[in-house]
C-alpha positions as CSV (number, residue, x, y, z in Angstrom):
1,X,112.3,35.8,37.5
2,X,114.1,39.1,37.8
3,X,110.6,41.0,37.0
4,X,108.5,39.0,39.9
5,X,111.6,39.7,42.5
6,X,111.4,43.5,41.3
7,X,107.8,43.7,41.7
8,X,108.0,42.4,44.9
9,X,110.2,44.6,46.7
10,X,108.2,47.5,45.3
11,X,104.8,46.5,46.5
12,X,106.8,46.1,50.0
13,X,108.5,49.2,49.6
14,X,106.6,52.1,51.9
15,X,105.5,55.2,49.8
16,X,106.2,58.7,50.4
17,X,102.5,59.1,51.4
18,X,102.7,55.9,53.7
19,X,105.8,57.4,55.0
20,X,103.9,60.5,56.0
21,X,100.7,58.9,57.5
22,X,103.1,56.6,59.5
23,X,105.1,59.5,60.8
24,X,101.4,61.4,61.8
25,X,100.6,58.8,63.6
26,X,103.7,58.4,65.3
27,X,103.3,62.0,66.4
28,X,100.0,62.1,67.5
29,X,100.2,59.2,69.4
30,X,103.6,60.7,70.9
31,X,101.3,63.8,71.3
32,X,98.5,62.3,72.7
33,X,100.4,60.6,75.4
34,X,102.3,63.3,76.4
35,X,99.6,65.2,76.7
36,X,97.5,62.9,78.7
37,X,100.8,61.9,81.1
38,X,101.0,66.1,81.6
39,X,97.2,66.6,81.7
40,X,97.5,67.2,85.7
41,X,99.8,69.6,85.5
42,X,97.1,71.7,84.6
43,X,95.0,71.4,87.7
44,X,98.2,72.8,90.1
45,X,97.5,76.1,91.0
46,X,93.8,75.5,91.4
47,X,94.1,72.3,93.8
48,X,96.8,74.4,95.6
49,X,94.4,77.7,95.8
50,X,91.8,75.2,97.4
51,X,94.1,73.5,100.0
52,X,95.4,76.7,100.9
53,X,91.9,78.4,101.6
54,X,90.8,75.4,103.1
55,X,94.0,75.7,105.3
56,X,93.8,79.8,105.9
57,X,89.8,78.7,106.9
58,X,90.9,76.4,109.5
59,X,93.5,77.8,111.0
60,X,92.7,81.3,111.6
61,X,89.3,81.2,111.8
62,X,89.5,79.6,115.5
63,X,92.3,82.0,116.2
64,X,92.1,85.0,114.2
65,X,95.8,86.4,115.7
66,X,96.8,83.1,113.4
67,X,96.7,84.9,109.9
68,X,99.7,87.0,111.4
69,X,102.0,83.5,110.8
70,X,104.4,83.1,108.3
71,X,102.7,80.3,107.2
72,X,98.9,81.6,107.3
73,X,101.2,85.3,105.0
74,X,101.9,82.6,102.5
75,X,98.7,80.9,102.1
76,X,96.7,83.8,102.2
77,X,97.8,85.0,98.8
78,X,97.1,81.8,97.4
79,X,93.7,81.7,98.9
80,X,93.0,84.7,97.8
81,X,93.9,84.0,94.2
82,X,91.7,80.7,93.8
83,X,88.6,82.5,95.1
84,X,88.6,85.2,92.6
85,X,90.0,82.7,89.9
86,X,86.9,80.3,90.6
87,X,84.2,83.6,90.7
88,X,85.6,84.6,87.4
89,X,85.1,81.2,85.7
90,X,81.8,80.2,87.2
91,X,80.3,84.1,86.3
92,X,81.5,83.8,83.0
93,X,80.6,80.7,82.4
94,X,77.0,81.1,83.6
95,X,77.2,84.2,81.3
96,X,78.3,82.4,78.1
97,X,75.7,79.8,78.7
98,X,72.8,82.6,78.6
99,X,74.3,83.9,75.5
100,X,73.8,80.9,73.6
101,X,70.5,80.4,74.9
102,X,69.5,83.6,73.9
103,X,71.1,83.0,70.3
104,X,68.9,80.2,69.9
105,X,66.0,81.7,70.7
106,X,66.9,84.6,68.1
107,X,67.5,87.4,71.0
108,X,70.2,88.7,69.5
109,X,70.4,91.8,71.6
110,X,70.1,90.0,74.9
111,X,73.3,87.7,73.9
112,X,75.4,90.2,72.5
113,X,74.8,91.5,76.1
114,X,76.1,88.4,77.6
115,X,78.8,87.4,75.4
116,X,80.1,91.0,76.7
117,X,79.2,90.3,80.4
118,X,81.4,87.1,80.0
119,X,83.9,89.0,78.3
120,X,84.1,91.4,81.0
121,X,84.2,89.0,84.0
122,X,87.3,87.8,82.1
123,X,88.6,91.0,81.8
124,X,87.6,92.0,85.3
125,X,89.1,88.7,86.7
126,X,92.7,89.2,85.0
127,X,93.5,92.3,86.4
128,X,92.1,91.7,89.8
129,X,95.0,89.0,89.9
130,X,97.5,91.5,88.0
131,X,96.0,94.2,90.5
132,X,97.8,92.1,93.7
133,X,101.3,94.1,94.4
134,X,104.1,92.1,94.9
135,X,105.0,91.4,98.7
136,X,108.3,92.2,100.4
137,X,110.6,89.6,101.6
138,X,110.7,89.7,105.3
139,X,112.5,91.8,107.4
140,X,115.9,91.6,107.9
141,X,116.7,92.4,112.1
142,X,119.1,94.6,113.8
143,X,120.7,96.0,110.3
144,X,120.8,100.2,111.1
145,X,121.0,102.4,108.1
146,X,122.0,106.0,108.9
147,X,122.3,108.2,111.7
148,X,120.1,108.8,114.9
149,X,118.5,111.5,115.8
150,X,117.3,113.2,119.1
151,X,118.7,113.6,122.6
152,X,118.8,110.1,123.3
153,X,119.6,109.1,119.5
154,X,117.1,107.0,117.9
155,X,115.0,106.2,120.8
156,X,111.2,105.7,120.4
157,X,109.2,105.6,123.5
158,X,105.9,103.7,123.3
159,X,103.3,103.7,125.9
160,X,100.7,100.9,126.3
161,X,97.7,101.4,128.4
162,X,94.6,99.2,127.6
163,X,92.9,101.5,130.6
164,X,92.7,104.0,128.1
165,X,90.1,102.8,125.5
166,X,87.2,101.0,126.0
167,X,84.3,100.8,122.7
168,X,81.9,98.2,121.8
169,X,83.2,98.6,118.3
170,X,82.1,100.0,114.8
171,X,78.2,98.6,115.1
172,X,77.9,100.3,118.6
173,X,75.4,103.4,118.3
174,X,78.0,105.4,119.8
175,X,81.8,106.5,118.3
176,X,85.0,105.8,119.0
177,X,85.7,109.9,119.7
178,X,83.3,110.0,122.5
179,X,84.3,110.7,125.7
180,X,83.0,108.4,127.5
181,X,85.0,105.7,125.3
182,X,88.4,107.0,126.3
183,X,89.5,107.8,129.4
184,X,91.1,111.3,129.8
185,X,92.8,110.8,133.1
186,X,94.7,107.6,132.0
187,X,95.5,109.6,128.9
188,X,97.4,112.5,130.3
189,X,99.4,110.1,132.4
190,X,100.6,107.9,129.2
191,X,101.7,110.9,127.2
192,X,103.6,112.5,130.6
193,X,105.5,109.3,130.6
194,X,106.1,109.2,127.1
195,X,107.5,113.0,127.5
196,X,109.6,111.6,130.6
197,X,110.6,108.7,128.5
198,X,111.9,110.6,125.7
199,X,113.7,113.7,127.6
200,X,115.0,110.7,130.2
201,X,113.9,113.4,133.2
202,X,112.3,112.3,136.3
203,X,109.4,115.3,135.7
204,X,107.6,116.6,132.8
205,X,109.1,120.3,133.0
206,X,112.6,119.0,133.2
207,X,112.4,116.7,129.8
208,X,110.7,119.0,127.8
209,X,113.1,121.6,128.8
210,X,115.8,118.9,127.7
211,X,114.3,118.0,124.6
212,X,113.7,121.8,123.3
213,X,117.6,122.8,124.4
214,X,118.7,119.7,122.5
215,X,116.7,120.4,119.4
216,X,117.8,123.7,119.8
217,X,121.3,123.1,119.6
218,X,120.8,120.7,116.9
219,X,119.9,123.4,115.2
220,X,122.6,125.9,115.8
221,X,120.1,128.2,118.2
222,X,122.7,127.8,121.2
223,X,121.6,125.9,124.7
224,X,118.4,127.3,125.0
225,X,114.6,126.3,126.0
226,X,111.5,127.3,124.9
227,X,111.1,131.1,125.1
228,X,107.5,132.5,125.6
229,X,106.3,134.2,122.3
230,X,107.6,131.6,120.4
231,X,104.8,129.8,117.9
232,X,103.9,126.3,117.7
233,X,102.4,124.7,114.6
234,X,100.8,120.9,115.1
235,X,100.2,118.8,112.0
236,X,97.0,116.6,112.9
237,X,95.4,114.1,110.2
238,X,91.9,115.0,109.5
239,X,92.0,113.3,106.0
240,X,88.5,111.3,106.8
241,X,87.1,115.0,106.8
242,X,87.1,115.2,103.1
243,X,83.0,114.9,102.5
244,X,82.3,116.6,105.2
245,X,79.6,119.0,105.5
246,X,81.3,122.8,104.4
247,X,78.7,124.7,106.1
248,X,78.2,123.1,109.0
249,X,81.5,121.2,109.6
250,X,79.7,117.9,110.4
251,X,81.1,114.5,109.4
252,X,78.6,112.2,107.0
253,X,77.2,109.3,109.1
254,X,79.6,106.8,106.9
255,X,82.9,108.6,108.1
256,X,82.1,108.9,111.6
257,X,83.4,106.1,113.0
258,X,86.8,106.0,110.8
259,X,89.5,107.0,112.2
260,X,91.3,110.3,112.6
261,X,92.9,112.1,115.2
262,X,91.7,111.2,118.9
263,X,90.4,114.4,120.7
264,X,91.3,113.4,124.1
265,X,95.3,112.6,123.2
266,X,95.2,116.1,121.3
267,X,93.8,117.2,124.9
268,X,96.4,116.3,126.9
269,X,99.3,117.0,124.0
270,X,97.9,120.5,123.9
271,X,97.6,120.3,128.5
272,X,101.4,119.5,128.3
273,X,102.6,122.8,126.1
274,X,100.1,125.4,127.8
275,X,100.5,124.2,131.3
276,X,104.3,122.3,131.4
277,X,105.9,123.8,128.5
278,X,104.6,127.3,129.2
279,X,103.5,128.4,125.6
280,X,100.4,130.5,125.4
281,X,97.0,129.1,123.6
282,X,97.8,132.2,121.0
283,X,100.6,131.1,120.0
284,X,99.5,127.4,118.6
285,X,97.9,126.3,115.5
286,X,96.8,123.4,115.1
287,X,95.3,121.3,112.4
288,X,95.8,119.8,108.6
289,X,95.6,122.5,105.8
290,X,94.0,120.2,103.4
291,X,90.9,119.2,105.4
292,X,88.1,121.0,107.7
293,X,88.2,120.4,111.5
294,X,85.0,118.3,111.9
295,X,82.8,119.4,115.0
296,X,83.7,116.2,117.1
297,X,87.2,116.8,117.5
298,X,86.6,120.9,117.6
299,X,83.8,120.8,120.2
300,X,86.0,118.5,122.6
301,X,89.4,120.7,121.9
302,X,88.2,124.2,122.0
303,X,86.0,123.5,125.2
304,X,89.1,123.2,126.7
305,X,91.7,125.5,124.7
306,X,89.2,127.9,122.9
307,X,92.4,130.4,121.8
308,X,94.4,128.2,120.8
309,X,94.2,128.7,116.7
310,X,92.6,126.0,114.8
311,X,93.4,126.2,111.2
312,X,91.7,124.4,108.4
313,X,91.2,124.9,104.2
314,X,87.7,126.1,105.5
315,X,87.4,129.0,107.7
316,X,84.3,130.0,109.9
317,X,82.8,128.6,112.7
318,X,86.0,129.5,115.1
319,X,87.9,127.9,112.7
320,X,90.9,129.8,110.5
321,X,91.2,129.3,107.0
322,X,94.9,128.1,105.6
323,X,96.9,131.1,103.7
324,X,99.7,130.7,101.4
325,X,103.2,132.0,102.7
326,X,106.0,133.3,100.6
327,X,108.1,129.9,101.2
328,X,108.6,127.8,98.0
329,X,108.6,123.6,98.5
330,X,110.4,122.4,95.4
331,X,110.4,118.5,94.6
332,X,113.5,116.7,93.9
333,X,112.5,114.8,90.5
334,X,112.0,116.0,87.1
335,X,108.9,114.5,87.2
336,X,107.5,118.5,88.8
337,X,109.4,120.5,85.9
338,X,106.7,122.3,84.4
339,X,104.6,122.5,87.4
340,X,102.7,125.0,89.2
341,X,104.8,126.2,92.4
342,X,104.0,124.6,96.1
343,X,104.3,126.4,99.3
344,X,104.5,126.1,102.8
345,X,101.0,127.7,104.8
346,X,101.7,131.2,106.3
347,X,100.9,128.9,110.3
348,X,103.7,126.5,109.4
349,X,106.0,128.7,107.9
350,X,105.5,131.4,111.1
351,X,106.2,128.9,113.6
352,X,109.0,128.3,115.3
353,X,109.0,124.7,116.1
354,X,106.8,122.0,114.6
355,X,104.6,118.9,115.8
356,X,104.4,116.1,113.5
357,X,101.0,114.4,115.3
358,X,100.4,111.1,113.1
359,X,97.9,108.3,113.4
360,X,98.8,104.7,113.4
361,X,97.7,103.4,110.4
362,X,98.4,101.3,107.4
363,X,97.5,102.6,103.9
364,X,96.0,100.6,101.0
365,X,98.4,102.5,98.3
366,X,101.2,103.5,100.1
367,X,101.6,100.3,102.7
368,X,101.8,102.8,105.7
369,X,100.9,106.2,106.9
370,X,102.5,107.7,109.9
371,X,104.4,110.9,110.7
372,X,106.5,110.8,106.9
373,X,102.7,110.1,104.9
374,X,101.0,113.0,107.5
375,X,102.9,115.7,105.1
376,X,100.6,115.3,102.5
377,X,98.7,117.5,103.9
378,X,101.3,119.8,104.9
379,X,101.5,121.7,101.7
380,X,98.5,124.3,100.4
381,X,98.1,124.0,96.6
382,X,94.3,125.3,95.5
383,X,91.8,127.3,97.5
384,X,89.8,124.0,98.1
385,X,93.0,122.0,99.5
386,X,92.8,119.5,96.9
387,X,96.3,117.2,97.4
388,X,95.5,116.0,93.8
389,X,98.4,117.5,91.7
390,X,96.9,116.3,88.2
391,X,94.0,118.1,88.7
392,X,95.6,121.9,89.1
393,X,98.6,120.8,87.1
394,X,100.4,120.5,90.5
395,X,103.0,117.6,90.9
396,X,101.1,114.7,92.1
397,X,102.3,112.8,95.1
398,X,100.7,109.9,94.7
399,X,102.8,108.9,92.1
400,X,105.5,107.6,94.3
401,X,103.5,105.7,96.3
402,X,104.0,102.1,95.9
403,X,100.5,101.2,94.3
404,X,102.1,103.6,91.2
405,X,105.6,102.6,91.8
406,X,106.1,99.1,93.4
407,X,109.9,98.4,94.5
408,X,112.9,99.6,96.2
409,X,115.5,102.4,95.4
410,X,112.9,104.9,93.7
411,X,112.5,108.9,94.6
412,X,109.9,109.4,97.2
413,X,108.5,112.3,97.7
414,X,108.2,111.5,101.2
415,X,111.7,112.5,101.4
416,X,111.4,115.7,100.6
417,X,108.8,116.6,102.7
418,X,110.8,115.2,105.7
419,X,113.7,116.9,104.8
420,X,112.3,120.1,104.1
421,X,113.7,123.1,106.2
422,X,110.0,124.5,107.3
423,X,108.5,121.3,107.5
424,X,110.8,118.2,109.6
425,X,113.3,120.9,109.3
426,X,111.9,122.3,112.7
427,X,110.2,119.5,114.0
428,X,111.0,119.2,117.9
429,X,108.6,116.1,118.1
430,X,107.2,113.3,116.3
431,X,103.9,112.0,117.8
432,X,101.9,108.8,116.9
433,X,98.4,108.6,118.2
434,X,97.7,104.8,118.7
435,X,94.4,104.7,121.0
436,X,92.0,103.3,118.1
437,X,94.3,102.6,114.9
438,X,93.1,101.6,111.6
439,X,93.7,99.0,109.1
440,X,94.0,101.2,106.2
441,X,94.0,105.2,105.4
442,X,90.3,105.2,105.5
443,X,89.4,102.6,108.2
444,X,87.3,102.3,111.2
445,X,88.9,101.6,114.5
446,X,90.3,97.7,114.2
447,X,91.3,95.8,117.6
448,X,94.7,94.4,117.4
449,X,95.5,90.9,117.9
450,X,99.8,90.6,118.3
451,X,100.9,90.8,121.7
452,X,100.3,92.9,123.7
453,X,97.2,93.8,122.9
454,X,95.6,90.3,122.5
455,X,91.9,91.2,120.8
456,X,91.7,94.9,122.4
457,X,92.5,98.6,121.0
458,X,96.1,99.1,120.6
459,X,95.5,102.2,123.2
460,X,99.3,103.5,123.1
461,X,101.0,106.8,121.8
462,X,104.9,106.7,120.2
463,X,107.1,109.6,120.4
464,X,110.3,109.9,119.3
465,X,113.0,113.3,118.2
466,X,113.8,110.7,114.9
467,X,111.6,111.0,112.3
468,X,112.8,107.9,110.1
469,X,112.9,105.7,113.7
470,X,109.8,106.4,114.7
471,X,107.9,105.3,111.4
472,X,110.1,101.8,111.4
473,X,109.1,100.9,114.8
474,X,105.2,101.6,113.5
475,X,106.0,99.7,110.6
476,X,107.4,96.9,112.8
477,X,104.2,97.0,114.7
478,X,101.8,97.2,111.2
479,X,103.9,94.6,109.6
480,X,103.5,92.1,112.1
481,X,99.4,93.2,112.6
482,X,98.7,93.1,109.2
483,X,99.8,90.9,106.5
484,X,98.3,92.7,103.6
485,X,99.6,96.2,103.0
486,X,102.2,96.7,105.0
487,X,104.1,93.9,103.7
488,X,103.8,95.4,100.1
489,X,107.1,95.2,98.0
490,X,108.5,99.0,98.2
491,X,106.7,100.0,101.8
492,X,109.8,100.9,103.7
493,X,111.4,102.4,100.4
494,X,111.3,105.5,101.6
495,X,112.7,104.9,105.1
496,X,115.9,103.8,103.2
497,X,115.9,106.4,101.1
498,X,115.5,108.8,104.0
499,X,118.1,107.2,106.3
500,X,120.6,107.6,103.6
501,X,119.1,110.6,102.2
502,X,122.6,112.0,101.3
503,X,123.5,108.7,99.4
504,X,120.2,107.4,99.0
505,X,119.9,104.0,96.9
506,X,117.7,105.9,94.0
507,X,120.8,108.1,93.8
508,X,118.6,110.9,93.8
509,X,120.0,114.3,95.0
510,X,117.1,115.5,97.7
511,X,117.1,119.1,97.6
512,X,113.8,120.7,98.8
513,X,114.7,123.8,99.6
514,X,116.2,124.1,96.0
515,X,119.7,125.9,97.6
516,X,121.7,123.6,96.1
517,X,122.6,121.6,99.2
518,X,121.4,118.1,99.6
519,X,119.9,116.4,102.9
520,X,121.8,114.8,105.1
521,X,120.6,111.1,106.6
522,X,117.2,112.0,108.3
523,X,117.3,109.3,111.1
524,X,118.0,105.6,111.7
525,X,115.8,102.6,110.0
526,X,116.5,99.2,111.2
527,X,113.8,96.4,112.2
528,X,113.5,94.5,115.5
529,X,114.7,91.4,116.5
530,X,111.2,89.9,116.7
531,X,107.7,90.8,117.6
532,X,107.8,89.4,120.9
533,X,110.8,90.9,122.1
534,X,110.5,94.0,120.1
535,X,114.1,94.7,120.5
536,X,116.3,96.9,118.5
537,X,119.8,97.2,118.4
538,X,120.5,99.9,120.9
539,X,118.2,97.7,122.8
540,X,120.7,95.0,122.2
541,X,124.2,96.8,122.9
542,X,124.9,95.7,119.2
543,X,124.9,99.2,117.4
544,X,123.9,102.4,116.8
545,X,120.3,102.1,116.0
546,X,116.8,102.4,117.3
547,X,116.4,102.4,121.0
548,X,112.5,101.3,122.2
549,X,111.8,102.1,125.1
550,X,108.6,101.2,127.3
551,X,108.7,103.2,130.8
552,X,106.2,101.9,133.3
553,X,104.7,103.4,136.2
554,X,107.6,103.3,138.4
555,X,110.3,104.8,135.5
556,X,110.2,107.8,137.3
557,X,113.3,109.2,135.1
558,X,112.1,107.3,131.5
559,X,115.4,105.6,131.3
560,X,113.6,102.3,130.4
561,X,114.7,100.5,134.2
562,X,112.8,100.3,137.4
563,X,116.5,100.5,139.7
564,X,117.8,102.2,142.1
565,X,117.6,105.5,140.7
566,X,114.0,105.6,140.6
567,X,113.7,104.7,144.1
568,X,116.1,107.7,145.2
569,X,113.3,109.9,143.2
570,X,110.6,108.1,145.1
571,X,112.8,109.1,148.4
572,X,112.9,112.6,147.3
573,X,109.5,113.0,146.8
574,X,108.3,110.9,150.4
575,X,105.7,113.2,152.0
576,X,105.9,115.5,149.4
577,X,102.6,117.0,148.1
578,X,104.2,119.8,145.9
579,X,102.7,119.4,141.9
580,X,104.0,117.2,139.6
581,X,105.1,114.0,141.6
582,X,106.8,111.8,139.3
583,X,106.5,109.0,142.1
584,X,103.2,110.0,143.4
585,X,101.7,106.9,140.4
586,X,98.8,105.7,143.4
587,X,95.8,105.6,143.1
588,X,96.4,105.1,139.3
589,X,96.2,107.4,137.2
590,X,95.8,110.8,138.7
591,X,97.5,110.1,142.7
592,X,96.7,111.4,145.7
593,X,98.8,114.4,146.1
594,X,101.2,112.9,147.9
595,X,103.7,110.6,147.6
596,X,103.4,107.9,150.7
597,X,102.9,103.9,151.2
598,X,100.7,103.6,148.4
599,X,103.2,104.7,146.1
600,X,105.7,102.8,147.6
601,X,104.0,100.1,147.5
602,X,102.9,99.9,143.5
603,X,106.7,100.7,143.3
604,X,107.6,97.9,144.9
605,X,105.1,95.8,142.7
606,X,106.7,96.6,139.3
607,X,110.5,96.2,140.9
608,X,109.5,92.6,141.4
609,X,108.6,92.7,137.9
């Protein structure tokens, strides 16, 4: 009995073996379900790449100013992401399935060739998504960093005048440079107002007398004007230049219609320092060491200033080639030891006073290029201009631009170049010409669609006495244009680290004149309120920050107000027809001669607005 009850329980007892296939297929049924309850997890990011495309489609494409909203900025990315994701798989899969058709059919060669295509696509697909820089958070308002600059401290005047522009667009057969696309008249009035707006003087004489005896004193000269002798050096951006014909100065056909400096504002810039300021056409240089001066911005010029001096890394033609001066620019990182020496051109490092004459544009690398980027030009390295550092064994700038080093609290070079003593130094003004802006550093004309400019050119011009000010309000303006490179992770780096340039964030000790003193803060950075009210917080009466003003017609004094004040001008001037009448603003642009009922009339228009 004992042996049948023993036999038994061991033919009921499990084996080690049917232990082990019992546990198995416990776990791979655990296995299996888990992975068919998580199997949708999976398909996430692609269903969310297609609603958000589908989204992005249908909301901006019946209103393209849409792509500008925070929620369009978030989607876009996404978007974005699927569409190269899908292009990838359906490429490589079509690749892979020729491959093994060819492997069939014993063409070996010809599916090597597409396992390697697929392979690539892969490849190609991976990096295009690891390629995508990381975007900034948004904006914090109203939060100054550093000190302002200028007579009026950290005020910007802007000046909007969609009068001034008017071109079909990049497929017209004409270009954007021509004259009959921007008119000259309206021109000279915006950039006298700006002047007026930024010295806070009723006439043009009067605030850039103010503004040169405040930069003067700045600058321990004593309380004193501009005296006549005394050189001028202008800083222009004629980077689109660089295949141009050497011979002939001509640009190719497929750089024509990208933007660069606008002849007619370098027209009536040039008008207000021969004719207002008093400086004679000898004693200015203009132009960007590193490039040529293409025949459609030298034709227009010289026509009208043929002595002024018209400097270029090319010379002939009328135009002067670049020279090296004696003055050293020394870099603040380690990163230059071992480098070959930069200097300062011989025009730049002669002049008295400098003119920082920017475009408004953002940049593909560096998220924006205004006055601070225009100084890559500023420096002459090799007899052919070349800005590349690498290639002479020169410190390379671009590699603190954000594409090489994304972030915030990082030397800039930038800084440096601000800073220096020949270069912002002596910088009296910061210009930004914003007739016909581009989109990126190598961009045709592109018509803005934020307010208030509503699917037209952005036709204005900024100028400012702070250098860091003036490049936050253009990134203020970029940022809410554009939502792709301004709003790159590490764009407004370098207006941080020039605000608080003596206690910058990357703790690096900014000494570009190698004398072993370090810059001071350089200017004010703060961002506005919002992009309707574009107001900052001098604006506000919050703090000591940027001040934006927008004079209009009837500003007489550029104080920002149509009051009382600018009617006593207006009362000065009645029945005056003396030159340069602040009030005389009818007909627009150019007046009458006179100032009379017109006038008072169109002022009595914007005082009810």
């Amino acid at each position: 009995m004992l042996r049948i009850i023993k036999k038994h329980r061991q033919s009921h007892t499990p084996t080690k073996q049917m232990k082990r296939c019992c546990l198995n297929t416990r776990v791979y049924s655990k296995t299996n379900n888990s992975t068919v309850k998580h199997r949708w997890l999976s398909w996430i990011l692609p269903v969310t790449g297609l609603f958000a495309l589908i989204w992005f489609l249908v909301r901006v494409i019946p209103k393209p100013s849409r792509a500008t909203y925070p929620c369009q900025r978030v989607a876009f990315p996404l978007a974005s992401g699927f569409v190269v994701w899908l292009l990838g798989l359906l490429g490589s899969a079509a690749a892979y399935r020729k491959a093994k058709h060819c492997f069939t059919r014993a063409r070996y060669i010809g599916g090597m060739i597409f396992i390697c295509t697929s392979i690539w696509i892969i490849w190609l697909t991976i990096i295009t998504a690891d390629d995508r820089m990381a975007l900034a958070d948004p904006p914090v308002p109203n939060v100054p960093l550093g000190v302002a600059k200028g007579i009026h401290p950290g005020r910007v005047v802007w000046i909007h005048d969609p009068n001034a522009t008017d071109w079909y667009g990049y497929y017209s057969a004409e270009h954007w440079y021509d004259s009959d696309h921007t008119n000259q008249a309206v021109v000279h009035n915006m950039v006298s107002r700006a002047i007026r707006g930024l010295g806070g003087e009723s006439t043009d004489e009067a605030a850039w007398d103010a503004i040169f005896r405040h930069f003067n004193q700045s600058r321990g000269k004593g309380d004193i004007g501009y005296m006549p002798g005394e050189k001028i050096a202008i800083k222009i951006n004629n980077t689109l230049c660089y295949n141009a014909d050497q011979s002939t100065f001509e640009q190719t056909n497929s750089n024509k219609n990208r933007i660069d400096n606008s002849p007619q504002m370098t027209i009536s810039l040039l008008w207000q320092l021969v004719n207002v300021v008093g400086a004679n056409e000898t004693n200015i240089t203009i132009g960007d060491p590193t490039r040529i001066t293409p025949n459609f911005y030298y034709n227009a010029v010289h026509s009208e200033f043929p002595d002024v001096c018209y400097m270029a890394n090319i010379g002939g033609l009328g135009r002067t080639q670049t020279e090296f001066s004696i003055v050293e620019f020394n870099w603040s990182t380690s990163d230059a030891d071992g480098k070959r020496q930069d200097y300062i051109p011989r025009t730049f490092a002669e002049a008295d006073y400098f003119i920082n004459f920017a475009i408004l544009k953002s940049h593909d690398a560096a998220g924006i290029t205004v006055c601070a980027k225009n100084h890559y030009g500023s420096l002459i390295r090799n007899p052919d201009g070349s800005l590349w550092g690498r290639r002479y064994n020169y410190y390379d700038m671009h590699d603190t631009r954000i594409r090489e080093r994304p972030g915030m609290g990082y030397y800039r070079c930038l800084v440096d170049l601000m800073g220096h003593p020949q270069l912002g130094g002596k910088t009296v003004l910061f210009i930004v010409d914003g007739l016909f802006a581009g989109r990126s550093w190598s961009s045709d004309p592109r018509k803005w669609n934020m307010a208030p400019f509503y699917g037209d050119w952005p036709s204005s011009v900024f100028v400012s006495q702070d250098p860091v000010a003036i490049d936050s309000v253009c990134f203020d303006f970029l940022w809410t244009e554009w939502n792709d490179y301004p709003h790159y992770d590490g764009t407004e780096d370098y207006l941080h680290e020039a605000a608080l340039a003596n206690d910058p964030p990357s703790g690096t000790f900014y000494d570009p004149n190698k004398d072993g003193i370090g810059l001071t803060s350089l200017g004010v950075h703060e961002h506005w309120n919002n992009s309707t009210d574009k107001q900052y917080s001098r604006n506000l009466g919050s703090g000591e920050g940027i001040e934006l003003t927008s004079p209009t017609l009837a500003d007489f004094n550029g104080d920002g107000r149509d009051d009382l004040e600018d009617l006593v001008t207006l009362t000065d001037q009645w029945l005056d027809n003396s030159e340069q009448l602040s009030a005389d603003i009818c007909p627009y642009p150019d007046g009458d001669g006179v100032v009379n009922m017109d006038d008072f009339a169109a002022f009595a228009r914007y005082w009810s607005q």
